[in-house]
C-alpha positions as CSV (number, residue, x, y, z in Angstrom):
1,X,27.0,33.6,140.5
2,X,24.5,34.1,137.7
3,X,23.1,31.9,135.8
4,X,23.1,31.5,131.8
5,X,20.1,30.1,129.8
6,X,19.8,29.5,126.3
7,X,16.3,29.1,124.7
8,X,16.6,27.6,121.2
9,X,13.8,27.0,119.3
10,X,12.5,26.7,115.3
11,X,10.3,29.6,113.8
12,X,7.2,27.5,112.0
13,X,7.5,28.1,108.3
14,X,6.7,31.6,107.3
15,X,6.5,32.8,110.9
16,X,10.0,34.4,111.4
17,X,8.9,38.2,110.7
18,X,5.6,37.6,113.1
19,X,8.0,35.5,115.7
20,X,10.6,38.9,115.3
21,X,7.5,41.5,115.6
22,X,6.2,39.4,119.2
23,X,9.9,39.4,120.8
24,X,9.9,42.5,119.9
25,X,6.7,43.7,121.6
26,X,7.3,41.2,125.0
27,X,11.1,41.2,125.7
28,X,11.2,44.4,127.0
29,X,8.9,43.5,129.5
30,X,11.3,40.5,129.9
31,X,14.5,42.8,130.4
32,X,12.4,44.5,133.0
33,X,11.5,41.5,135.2
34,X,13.2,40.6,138.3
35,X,16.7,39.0,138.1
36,X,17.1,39.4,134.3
37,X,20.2,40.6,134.0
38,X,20.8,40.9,130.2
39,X,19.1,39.2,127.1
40,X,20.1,38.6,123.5
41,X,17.8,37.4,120.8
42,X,20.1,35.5,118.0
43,X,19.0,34.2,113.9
44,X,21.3,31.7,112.9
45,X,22.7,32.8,109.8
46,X,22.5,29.7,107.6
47,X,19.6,28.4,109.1
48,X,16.5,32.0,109.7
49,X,14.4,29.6,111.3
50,X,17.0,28.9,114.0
51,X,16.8,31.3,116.9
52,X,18.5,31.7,120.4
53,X,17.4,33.5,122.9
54,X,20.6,34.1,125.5
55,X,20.2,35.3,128.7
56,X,22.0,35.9,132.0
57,X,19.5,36.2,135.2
58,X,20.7,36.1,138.8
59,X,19.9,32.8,139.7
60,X,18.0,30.1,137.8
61,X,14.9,31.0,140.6
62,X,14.1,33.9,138.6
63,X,14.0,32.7,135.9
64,X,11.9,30.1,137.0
65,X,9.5,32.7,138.6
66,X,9.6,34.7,135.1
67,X,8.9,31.6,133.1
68,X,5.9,30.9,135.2
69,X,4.5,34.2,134.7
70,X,4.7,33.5,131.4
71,X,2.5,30.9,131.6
72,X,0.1,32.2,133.3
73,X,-0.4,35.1,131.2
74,X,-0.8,32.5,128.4
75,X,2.4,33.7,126.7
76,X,4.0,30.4,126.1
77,X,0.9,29.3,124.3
78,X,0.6,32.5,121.8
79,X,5.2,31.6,121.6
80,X,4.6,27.7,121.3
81,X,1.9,28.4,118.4
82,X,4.7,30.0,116.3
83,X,7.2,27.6,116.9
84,X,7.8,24.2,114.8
85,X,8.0,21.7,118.0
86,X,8.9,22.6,121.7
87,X,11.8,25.0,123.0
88,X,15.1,23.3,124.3
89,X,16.0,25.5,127.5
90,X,19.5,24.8,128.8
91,X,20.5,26.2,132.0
92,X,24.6,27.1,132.2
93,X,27.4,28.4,135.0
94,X,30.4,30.4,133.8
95,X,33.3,27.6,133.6
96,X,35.5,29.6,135.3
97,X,38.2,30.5,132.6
């Protein structure tokens, strides 16, 4: 069974278009990872600031793994300097319905 995660996090004030240019220039490398499965980057329509990121990997291990490379590249730093306080990462099964 796969897992779901959802990364929500705040754009810093005026950093939506530079937030949209780096997903743009890192998520392919992202969908290309090990175990990603599929990846959607969501704006909340009444709040730009608010963004999800939704994935599906194959098990919450790779995703692990991936986040970890992350952070060693120094990735989460340049993504953390553009955001207006920490991610929230929530890890979800399928219900079963």
């Amino acid at each position: 069974m796969t897992t779901q995660v959802i990364l929500e996090f705040r754009a810093r004030p005026g950093c939506i278009d530079k937030v949209r240019d780096w997903l743009r220039s890192v998520l392919p490398d992202t969908r290309g990872f090990a175990g990603c499965v599929t990846l959607h980057c969501v704006q909340n329509q009444d709040d730009p600031a608010n963004i999800l990121i939704v994935e599906q990997w194959e098990t919450r291990g790779h995703y692990e793994r991936y986040l970890a490379w992350r952070g060693e590249r120094g990735d989460m730093e340049v993504f953390g300097s553009m955001m207006d306080g920490p991610p929230n990462i929530r890890f979800f099964d399928f219900f079963g319905i």
